[in-house]
DRENTORGU-910426 format. One record per residue (C-alpha): residue number from 0; residue in one letter; x, y, z. Coordinates in steps of 0.5 Angstrom, whole numbers. Layout:
<recs>
+-------+-------+-------+-------+-------+
: tikol : lumba :     X :     Y :     Z :
+-------+-------+-------+-------+-------+
:   NUM :     A :     X :     Y :     Z :
...
+-------+-------+-------+-------+-------+
</recs>
This chain:
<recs>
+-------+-------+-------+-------+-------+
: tikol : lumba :     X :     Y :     Z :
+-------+-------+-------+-------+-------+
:     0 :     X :     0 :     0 :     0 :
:     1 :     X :     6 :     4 :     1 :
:     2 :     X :     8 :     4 :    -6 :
:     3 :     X :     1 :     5 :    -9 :
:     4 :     X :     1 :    11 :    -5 :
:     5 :     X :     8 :    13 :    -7 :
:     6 :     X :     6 :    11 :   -15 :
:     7 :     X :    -1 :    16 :   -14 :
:     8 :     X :     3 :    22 :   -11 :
:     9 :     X :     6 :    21 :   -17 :
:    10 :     X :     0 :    23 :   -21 :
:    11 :     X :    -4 :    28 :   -16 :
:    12 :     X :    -4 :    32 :   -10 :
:    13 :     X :    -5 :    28 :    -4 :
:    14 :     X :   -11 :    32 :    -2 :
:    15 :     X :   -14 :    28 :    -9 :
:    16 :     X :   -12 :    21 :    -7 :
:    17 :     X :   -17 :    17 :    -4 :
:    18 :     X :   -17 :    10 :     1 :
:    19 :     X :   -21 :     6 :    -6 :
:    20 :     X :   -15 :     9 :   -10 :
:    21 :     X :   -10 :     6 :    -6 :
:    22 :     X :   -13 :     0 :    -5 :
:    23 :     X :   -13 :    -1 :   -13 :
:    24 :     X :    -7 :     1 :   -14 :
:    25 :     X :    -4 :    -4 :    -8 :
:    26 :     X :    -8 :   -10 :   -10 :
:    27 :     X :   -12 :   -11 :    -4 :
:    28 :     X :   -19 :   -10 :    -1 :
:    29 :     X :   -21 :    -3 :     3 :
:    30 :     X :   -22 :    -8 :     9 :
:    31 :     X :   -14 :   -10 :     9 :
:    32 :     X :   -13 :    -2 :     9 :
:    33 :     X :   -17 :    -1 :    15 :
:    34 :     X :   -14 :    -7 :    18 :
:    35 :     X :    -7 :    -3 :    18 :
:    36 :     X :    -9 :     4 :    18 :
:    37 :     X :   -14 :     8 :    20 :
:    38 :     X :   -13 :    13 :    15 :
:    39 :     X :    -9 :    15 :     9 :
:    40 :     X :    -6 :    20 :    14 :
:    41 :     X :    -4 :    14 :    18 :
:    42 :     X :    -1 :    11 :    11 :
:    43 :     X :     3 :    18 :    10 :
:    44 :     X :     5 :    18 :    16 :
:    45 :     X :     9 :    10 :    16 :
:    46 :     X :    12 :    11 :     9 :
:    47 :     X :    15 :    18 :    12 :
:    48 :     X :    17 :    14 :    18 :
:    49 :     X :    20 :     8 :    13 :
:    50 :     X :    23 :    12 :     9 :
:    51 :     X :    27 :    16 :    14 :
:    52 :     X :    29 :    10 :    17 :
:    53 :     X :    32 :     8 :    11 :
:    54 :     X :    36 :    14 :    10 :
:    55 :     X :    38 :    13 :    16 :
:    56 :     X :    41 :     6 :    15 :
:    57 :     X :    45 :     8 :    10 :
:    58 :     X :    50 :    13 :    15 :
:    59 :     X :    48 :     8 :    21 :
:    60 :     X :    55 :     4 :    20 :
:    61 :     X :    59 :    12 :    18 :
:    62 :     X :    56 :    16 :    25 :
:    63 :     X :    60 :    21 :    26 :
:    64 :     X :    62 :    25 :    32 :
:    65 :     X :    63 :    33 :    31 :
:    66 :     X :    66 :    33 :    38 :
:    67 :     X :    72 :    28 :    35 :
:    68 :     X :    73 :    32 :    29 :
:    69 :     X :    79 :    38 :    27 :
:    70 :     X :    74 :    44 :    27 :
:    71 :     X :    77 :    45 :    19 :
:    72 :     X :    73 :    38 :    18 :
:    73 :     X :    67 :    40 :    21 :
:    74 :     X :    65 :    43 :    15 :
:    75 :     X :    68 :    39 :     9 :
:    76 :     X :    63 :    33 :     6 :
:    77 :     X :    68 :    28 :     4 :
:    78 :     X :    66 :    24 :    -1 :
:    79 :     X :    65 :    17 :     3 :
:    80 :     X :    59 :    21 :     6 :
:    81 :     X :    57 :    25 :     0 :
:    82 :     X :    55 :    18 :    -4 :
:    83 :     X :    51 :    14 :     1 :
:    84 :     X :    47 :    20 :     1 :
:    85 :     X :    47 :    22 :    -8 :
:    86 :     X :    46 :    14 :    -9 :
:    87 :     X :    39 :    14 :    -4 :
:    88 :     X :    36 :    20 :    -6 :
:    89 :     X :    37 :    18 :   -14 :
:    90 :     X :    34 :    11 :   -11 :
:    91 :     X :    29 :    14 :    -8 :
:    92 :     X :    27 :    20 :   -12 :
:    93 :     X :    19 :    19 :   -12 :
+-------+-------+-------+-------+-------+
</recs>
Protein backbone atom coordinates (compact mmCIF):
# COMPACT_ATOMS: atom_id res chain seq x y z
CA UNK A 1 0.00 0.00 0.00
CA UNK A 2 2.76 2.02 0.70
CA UNK A 3 3.95 1.82 -2.80
CA UNK A 4 0.54 2.60 -4.66
CA UNK A 5 0.72 5.40 -2.27
CA UNK A 6 4.00 6.51 -3.59
CA UNK A 7 3.04 5.68 -7.57
CA UNK A 8 -0.52 7.92 -6.81
CA UNK A 9 1.54 10.78 -5.65
CA UNK A 10 3.18 10.51 -8.43
CA UNK A 11 -0.07 11.65 -10.42
CA UNK A 12 -1.97 13.78 -8.06
CA UNK A 13 -1.94 15.78 -5.08
CA UNK A 14 -2.33 13.82 -1.91
CA UNK A 15 -5.50 15.81 -1.17
CA UNK A 16 -7.17 13.84 -4.33
CA UNK A 17 -6.23 10.74 -3.33
CA UNK A 18 -8.61 8.33 -2.23
CA UNK A 19 -8.49 5.05 0.25
CA UNK A 20 -10.58 3.15 -3.07
CA UNK A 21 -7.36 4.30 -5.24
CA UNK A 22 -4.95 3.12 -3.20
CA UNK A 23 -6.41 -0.18 -2.56
CA UNK A 24 -6.70 -0.68 -6.39
CA UNK A 25 -3.62 0.35 -6.98
CA UNK A 26 -2.00 -2.09 -3.99
CA UNK A 27 -4.23 -5.10 -5.16
CA UNK A 28 -5.92 -5.50 -1.92
CA UNK A 29 -9.62 -4.87 -0.53
CA UNK A 30 -10.72 -1.45 1.64
CA UNK A 31 -10.77 -4.16 4.60
CA UNK A 32 -7.02 -4.77 4.41
CA UNK A 33 -6.60 -1.00 4.46
CA UNK A 34 -8.65 -0.26 7.28
CA UNK A 35 -7.19 -3.69 9.20
CA UNK A 36 -3.28 -1.67 9.11
CA UNK A 37 -4.40 1.84 9.09
CA UNK A 38 -6.93 4.13 10.21
CA UNK A 39 -6.72 6.58 7.67
CA UNK A 40 -4.51 7.60 4.28
CA UNK A 41 -2.79 9.97 7.11
CA UNK A 42 -1.81 7.14 8.96
CA UNK A 43 -0.45 5.31 5.35
CA UNK A 44 1.47 8.84 4.76
CA UNK A 45 2.72 9.00 8.06
CA UNK A 46 4.27 4.95 8.17
CA UNK A 47 5.82 5.46 4.62
CA UNK A 48 7.58 8.79 5.88
CA UNK A 49 8.75 6.80 8.79
CA UNK A 50 10.04 4.02 6.61
CA UNK A 51 11.64 5.97 4.43
CA UNK A 52 13.40 8.15 6.79
CA UNK A 53 14.43 4.98 8.74
CA UNK A 54 16.05 3.79 5.36
CA UNK A 55 18.09 6.77 4.77
CA UNK A 56 19.17 6.55 8.19
CA UNK A 57 20.40 3.22 7.59
CA UNK A 58 22.49 4.14 4.89
CA UNK A 59 24.89 6.31 7.32
CA UNK A 60 24.23 4.21 10.29
CA UNK A 61 27.68 2.09 9.95
CA UNK A 62 29.36 5.99 9.22
CA UNK A 63 28.14 7.76 12.47
CA UNK A 64 30.04 10.49 12.84
CA UNK A 65 31.00 12.44 15.83
CA UNK A 66 31.51 16.34 15.30
CA UNK A 67 33.03 16.55 18.96
CA UNK A 68 36.11 14.08 17.65
CA UNK A 69 36.70 15.82 14.48
CA UNK A 70 39.27 18.84 13.64
CA UNK A 71 37.25 21.89 13.47
CA UNK A 72 38.33 22.26 9.33
CA UNK A 73 36.55 19.07 8.84
CA UNK A 74 33.32 20.12 10.37
CA UNK A 75 32.65 21.72 7.49
CA UNK A 76 33.99 19.58 4.41
CA UNK A 77 31.32 16.58 2.86
CA UNK A 78 33.77 14.04 2.00
CA UNK A 79 33.02 12.00 -0.73
CA UNK A 80 32.36 8.56 1.57
CA UNK A 81 29.44 10.55 3.07
CA UNK A 82 28.46 12.32 -0.17
CA UNK A 83 27.56 9.22 -2.13
CA UNK A 84 25.43 7.16 0.26
CA UNK A 85 23.34 10.14 0.71
CA UNK A 86 23.38 10.93 -3.85
CA UNK A 87 22.81 7.15 -4.30
CA UNK A 88 19.48 6.99 -1.85
CA UNK A 89 18.06 10.24 -3.19
CA UNK A 90 18.66 8.87 -6.87
CA UNK A 91 16.95 5.45 -5.55
CA UNK A 92 14.32 7.04 -3.75
CA UNK A 93 13.72 10.22 -5.85
CA UNK A 94 9.68 9.58 -5.82
Amino acid sequence: MKEALLILLEKKEYEFITIKEICEKAGVNRSTFYLHYESIDDLLDETIKNTNKKFQNVFDNKTINPKTLPKEDLFFIKEDELIPYLNFVKENKR
